[in-house]
N, C-alpha and C positions, 0 to 999 in steps of 0.2 A: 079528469084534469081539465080546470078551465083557462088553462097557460095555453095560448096558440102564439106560435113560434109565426115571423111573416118573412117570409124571401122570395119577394116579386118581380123576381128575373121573366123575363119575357112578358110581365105583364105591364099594361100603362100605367107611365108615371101619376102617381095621386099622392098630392102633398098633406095630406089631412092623416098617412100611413107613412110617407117616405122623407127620406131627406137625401137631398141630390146633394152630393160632395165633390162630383165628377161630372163632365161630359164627356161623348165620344159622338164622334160622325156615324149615321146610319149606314148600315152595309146595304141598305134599299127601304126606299121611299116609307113604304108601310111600317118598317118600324120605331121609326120618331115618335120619340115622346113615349118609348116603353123603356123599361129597367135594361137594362143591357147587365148587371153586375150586383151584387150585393157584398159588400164590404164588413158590415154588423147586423147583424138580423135583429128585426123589432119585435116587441115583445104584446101581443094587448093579452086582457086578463078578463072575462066579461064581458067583451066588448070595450072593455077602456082600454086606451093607448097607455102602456107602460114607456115604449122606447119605440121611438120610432126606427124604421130600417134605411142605415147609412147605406145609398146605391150609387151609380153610375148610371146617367139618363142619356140613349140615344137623341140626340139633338141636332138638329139642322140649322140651328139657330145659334148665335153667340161665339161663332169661329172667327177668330183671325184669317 
C-alpha cells in the first residue's frame, strides 16, 4: 500500500503536511511549534499530498 496515513501529534509543526485550525499554550517551552492534536489525518499517496492533516499547533505566539 502506497496510502500513508500522517498524524503528527508530537511532531513540529510543517505547513507543506499540516493545516493549523487551532492553537493551544505550550505546557513547556520545547514544545512550541509541534502538533499538540490531530483533528483529520492527512492523506499523501507517493509522496504526493492528498489531504493535508487538520491539527492543533502548540503556540507561544498569537494569544490574547
Amino acid at each position: 500500500a502506497c496510502l500513508e496515513r500522517i498524524d503528527p501529534v508530537g511532531l513540529p509543526f510543517d505547513p507543506a503536511l499540516h493545516e493549523a485550525v487551532a492553537v493551544a499554550l505550550p505546557p513547556a517551552p520545547d514544545r512550541d511549534h509541534t502538533v499538540s492534536a490531530t483533528f483529520q489525518m492527512g492523506y499523501r499517496f507517493k509522496d504526493a499530498l492528498i489531504r493535508p492533516a487538520r491539527v492543533q499547533v502548540y503556540s507561544s505566539e498569537g494569544h490574547a
